[in-house]
mmCIF entry with sequence, helices, sheets and N, C-alpha, C, O atoms, coordinates in Angstrom:
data_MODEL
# 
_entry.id   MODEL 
# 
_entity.id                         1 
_entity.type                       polymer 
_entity.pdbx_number_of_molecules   1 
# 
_entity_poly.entity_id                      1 
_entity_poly.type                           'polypeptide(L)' 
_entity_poly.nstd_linkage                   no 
_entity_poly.nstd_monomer                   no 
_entity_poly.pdbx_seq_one_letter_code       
;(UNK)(UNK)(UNK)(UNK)(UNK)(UNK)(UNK)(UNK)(UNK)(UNK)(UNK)(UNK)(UNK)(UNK)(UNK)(UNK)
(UNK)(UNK)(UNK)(UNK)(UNK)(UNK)(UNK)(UNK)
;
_entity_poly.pdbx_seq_one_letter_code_can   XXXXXXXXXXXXXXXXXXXXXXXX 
_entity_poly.pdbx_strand_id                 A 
# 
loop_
_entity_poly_seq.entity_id 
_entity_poly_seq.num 
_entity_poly_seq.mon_id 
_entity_poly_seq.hetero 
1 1  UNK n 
1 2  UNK n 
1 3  UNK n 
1 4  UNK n 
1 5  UNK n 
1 6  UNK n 
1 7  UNK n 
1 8  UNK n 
1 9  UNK n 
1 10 UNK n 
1 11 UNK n 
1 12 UNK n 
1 13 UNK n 
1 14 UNK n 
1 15 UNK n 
1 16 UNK n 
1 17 UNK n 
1 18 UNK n 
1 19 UNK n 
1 20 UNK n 
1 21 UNK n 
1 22 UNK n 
1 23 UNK n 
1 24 UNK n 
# 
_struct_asym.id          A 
_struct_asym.entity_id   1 
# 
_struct_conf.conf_type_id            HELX_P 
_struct_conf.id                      HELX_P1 
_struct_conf.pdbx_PDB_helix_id       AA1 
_struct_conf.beg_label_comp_id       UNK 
_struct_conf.beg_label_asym_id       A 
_struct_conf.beg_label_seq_id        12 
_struct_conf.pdbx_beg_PDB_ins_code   ? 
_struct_conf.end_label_comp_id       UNK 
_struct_conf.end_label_asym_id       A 
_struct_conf.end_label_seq_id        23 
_struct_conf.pdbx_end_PDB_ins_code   ? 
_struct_conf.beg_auth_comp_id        UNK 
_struct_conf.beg_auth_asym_id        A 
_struct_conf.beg_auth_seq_id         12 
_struct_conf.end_auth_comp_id        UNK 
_struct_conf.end_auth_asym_id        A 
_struct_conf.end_auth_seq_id         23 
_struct_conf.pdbx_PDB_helix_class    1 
_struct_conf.details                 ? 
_struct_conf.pdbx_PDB_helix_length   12 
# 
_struct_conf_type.id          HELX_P 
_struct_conf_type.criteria    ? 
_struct_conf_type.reference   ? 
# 
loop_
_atom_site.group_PDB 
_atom_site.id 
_atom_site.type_symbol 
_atom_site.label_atom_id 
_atom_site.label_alt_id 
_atom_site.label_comp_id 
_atom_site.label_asym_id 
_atom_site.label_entity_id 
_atom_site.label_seq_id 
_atom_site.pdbx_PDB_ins_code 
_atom_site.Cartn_x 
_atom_site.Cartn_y 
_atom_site.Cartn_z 
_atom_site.occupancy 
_atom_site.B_iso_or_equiv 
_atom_site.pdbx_formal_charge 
_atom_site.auth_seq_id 
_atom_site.auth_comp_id 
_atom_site.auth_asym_id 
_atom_site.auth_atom_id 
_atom_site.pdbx_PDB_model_num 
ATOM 1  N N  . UNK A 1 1  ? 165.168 76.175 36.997 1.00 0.00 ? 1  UNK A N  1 
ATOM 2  C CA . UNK A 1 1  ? 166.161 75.138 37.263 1.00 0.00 ? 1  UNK A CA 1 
ATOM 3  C C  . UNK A 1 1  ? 166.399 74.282 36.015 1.00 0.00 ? 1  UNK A C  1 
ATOM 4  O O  . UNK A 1 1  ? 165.326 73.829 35.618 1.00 0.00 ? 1  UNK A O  1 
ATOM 5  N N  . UNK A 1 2  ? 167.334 73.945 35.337 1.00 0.00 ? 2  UNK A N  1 
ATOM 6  C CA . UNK A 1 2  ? 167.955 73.399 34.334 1.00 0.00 ? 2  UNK A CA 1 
ATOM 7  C C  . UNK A 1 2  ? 167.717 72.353 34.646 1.00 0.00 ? 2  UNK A C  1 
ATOM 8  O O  . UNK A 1 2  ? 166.785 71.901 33.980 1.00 0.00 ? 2  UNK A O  1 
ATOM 9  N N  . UNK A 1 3  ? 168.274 71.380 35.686 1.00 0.00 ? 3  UNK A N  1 
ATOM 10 C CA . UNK A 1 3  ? 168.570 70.085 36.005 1.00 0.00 ? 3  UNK A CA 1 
ATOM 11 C C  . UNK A 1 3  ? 169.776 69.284 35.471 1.00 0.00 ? 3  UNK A C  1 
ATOM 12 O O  . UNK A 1 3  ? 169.749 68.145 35.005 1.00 0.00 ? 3  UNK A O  1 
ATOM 13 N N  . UNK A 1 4  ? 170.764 70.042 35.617 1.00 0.00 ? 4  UNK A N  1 
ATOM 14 C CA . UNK A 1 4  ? 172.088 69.483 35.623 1.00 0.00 ? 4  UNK A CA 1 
ATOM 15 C C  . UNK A 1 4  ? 172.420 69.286 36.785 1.00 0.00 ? 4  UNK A C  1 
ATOM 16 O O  . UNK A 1 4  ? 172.911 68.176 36.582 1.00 0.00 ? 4  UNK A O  1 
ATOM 17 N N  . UNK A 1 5  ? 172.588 69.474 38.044 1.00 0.00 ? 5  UNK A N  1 
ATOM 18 C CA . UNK A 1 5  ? 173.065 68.878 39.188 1.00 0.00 ? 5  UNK A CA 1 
ATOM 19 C C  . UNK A 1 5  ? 171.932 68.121 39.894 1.00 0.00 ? 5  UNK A C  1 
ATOM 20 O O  . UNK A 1 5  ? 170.920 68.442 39.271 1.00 0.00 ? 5  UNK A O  1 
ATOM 21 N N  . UNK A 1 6  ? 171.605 67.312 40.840 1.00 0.00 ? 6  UNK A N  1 
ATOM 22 C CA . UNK A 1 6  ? 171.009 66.814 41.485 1.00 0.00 ? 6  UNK A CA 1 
ATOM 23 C C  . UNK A 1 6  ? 170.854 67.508 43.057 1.00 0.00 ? 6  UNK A C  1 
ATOM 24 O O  . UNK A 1 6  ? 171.370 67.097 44.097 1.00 0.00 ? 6  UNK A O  1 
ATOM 25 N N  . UNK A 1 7  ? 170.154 68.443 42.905 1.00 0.00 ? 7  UNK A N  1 
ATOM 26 C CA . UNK A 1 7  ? 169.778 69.396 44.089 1.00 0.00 ? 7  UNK A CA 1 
ATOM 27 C C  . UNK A 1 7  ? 171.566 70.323 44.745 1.00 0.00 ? 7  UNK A C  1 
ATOM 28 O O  . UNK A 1 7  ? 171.849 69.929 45.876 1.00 0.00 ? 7  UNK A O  1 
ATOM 29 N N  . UNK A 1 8  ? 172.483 71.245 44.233 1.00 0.00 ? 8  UNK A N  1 
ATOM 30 C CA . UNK A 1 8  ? 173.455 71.258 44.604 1.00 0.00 ? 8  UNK A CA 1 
ATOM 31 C C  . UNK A 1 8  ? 173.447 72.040 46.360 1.00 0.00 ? 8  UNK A C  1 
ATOM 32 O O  . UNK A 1 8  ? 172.478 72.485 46.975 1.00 0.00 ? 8  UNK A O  1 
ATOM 33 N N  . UNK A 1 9  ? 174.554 71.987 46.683 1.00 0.00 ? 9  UNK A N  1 
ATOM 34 C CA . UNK A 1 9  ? 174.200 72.409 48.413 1.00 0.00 ? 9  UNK A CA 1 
ATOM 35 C C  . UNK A 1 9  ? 174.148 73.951 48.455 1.00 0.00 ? 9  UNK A C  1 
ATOM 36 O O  . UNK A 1 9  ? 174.043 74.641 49.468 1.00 0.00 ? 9  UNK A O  1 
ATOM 37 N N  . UNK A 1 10 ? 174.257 74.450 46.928 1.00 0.00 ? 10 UNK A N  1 
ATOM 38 C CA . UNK A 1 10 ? 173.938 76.238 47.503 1.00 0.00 ? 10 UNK A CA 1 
ATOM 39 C C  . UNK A 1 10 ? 172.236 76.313 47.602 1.00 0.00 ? 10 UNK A C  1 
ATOM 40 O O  . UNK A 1 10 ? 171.802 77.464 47.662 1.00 0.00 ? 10 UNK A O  1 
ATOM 41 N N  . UNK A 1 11 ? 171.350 75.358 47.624 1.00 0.00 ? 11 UNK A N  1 
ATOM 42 C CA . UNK A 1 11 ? 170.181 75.105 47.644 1.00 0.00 ? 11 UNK A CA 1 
ATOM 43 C C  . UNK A 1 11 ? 169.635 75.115 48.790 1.00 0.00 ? 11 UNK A C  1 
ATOM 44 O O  . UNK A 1 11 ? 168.654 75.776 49.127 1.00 0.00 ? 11 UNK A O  1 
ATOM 45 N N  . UNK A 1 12 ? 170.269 74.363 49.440 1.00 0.00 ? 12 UNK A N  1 
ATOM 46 C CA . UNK A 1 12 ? 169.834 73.918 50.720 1.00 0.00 ? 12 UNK A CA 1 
ATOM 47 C C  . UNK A 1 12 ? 170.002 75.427 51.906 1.00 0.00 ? 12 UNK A C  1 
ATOM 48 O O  . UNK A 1 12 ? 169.408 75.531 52.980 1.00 0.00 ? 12 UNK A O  1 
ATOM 49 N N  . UNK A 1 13 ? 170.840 76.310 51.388 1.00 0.00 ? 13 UNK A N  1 
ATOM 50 C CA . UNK A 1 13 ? 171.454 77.917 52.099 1.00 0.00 ? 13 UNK A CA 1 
ATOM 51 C C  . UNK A 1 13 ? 170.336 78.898 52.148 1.00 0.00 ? 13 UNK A C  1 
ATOM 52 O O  . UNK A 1 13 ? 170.318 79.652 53.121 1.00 0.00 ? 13 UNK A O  1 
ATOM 53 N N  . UNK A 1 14 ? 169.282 79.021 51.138 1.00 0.00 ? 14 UNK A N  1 
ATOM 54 C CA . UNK A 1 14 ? 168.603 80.260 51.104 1.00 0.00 ? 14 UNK A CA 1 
ATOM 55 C C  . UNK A 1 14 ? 167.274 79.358 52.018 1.00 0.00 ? 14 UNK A C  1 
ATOM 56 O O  . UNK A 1 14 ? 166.556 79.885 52.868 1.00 0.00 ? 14 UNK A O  1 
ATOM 57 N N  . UNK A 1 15 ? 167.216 78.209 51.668 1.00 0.00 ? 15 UNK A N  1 
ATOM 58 C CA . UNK A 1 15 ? 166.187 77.745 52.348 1.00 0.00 ? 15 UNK A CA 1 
ATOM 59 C C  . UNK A 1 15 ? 165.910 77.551 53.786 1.00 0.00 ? 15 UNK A C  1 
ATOM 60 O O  . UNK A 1 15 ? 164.899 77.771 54.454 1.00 0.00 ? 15 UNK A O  1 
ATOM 61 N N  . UNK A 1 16 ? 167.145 77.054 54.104 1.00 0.00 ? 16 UNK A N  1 
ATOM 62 C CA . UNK A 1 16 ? 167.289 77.075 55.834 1.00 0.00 ? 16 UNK A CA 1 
ATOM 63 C C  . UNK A 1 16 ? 166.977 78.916 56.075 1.00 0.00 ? 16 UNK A C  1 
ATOM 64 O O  . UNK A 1 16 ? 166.423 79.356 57.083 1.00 0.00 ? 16 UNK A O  1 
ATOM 65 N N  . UNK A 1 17 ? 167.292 79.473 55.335 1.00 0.00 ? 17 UNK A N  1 
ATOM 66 C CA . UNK A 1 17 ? 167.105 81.013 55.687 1.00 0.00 ? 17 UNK A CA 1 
ATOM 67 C C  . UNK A 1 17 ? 166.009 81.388 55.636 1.00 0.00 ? 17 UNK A C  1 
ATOM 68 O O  . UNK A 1 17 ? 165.687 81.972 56.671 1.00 0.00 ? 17 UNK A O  1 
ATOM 69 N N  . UNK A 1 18 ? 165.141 81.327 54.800 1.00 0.00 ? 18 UNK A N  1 
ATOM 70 C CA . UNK A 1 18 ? 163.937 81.480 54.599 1.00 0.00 ? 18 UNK A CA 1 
ATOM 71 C C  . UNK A 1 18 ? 163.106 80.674 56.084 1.00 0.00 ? 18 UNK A C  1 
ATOM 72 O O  . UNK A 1 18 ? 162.395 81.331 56.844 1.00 0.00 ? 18 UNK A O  1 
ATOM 73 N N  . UNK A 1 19 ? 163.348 79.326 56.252 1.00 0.00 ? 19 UNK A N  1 
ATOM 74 C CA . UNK A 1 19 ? 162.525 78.706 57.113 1.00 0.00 ? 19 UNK A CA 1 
ATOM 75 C C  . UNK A 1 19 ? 163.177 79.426 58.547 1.00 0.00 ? 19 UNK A C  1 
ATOM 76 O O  . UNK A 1 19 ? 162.312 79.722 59.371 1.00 0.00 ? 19 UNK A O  1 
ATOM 77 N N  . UNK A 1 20 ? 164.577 79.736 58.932 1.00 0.00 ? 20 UNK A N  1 
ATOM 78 C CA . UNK A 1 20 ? 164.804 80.615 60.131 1.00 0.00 ? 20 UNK A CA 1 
ATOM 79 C C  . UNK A 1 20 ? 163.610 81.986 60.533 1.00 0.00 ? 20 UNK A C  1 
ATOM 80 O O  . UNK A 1 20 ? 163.105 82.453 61.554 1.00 0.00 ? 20 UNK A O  1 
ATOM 81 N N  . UNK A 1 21 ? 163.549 82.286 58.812 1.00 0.00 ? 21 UNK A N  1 
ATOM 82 C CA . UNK A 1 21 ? 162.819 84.150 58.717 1.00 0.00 ? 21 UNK A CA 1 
ATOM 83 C C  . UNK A 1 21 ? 161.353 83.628 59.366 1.00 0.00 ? 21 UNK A C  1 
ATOM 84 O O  . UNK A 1 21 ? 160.711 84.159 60.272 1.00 0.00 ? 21 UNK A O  1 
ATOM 85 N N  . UNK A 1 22 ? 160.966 82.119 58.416 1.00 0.00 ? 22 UNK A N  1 
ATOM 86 C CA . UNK A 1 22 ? 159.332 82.035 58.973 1.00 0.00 ? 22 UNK A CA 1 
ATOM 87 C C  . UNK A 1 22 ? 159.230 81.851 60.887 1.00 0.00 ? 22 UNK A C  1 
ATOM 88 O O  . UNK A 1 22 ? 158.356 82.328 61.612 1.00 0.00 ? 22 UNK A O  1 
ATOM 89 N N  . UNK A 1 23 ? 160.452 80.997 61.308 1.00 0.00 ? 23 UNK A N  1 
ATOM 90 C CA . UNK A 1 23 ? 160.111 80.683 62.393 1.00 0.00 ? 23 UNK A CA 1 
ATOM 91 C C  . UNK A 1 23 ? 160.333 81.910 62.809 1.00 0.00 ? 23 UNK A C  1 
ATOM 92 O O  . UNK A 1 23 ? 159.831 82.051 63.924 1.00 0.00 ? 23 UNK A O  1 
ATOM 93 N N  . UNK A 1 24 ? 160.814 82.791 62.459 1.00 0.00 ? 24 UNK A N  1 
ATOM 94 C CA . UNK A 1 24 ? 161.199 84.083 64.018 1.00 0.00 ? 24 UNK A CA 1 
ATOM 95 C C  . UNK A 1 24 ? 159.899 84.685 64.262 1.00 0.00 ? 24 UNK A C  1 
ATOM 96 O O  . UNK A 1 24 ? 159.766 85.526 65.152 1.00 0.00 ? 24 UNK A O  1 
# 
C-alpha cells in the first residue's frame, strides 16, 4: 500500500468477501 488515498472503498469489497467466506 503506497498511502495515497485514505483507505479507498475498493478496500472495503474483498474484505466483506473474505469475512462472508470465513462465516460460511
Amino acid at each position: 500500500m503506497v498511502g495515497q488515498n485514505p483507505v479507498p472503498t475498493w478496500t472495503g469489497v474483498p474484505i466483506l468477501f473474505l469475512l462472508c467466506m470465513h462465516l460460511r
